[in-house]
C-alpha positions in Angstrom: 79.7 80.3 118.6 76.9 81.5 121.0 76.6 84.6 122.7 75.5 82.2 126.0 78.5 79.9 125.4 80.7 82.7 125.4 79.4 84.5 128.2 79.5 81.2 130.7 83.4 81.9 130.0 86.1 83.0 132.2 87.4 86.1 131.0 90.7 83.9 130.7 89.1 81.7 128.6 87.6 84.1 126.6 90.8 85.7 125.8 92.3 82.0 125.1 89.7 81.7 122.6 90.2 85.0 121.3 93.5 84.3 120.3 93.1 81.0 118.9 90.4 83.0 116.9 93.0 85.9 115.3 95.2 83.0 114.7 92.8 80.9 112.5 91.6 84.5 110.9 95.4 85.3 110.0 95.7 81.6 108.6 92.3 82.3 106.6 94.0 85.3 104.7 96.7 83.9 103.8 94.9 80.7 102.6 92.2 83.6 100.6 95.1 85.4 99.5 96.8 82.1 98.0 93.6 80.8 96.3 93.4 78.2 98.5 90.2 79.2 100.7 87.2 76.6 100.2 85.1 78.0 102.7 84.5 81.7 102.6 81.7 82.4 104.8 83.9 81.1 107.6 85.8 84.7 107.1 82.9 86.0 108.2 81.9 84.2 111.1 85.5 84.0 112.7 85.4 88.3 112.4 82.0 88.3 114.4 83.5 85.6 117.1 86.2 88.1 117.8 83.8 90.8 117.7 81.4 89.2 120.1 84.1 88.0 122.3 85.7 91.5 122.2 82.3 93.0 123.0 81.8 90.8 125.9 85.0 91.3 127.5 84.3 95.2 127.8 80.9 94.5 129.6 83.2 91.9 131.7 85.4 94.7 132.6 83.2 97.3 132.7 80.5 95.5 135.5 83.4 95.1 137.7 84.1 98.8 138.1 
């Protein structure tokens, strides 16, 4: 996901997608943990979503103080 996607986003819709993010992470361990993960990497890219989403709601937050 782009950083310019993610910033054209309502902070409502960020947090929609942050959850839908945690909830496909959570599915991804348990599918690791299993031995039933084909795709790896995706791991990794979901963790940095929710990172840069995360990161991009605190500059949301903090420009409106």
């Amino acid at each position: 996901m782009k950083t310019t996607d993610l910033r054209a986003m309502s902070q409502d819709e960020l947090r929609t997608e942050l959850t839908n993010l945690k909830k496909e992470q959570f599915n991804l361990r348990f599918q690791a943990a299993s031995g039933q993960l084909e795709n790896t990497a995706r791991v990794r890219d979901i963790r940095r979503d929710v990172a840069r989403i995360n990161t991009i709601l605190t500059e949301q937050t903090e420009a409106k103080e």
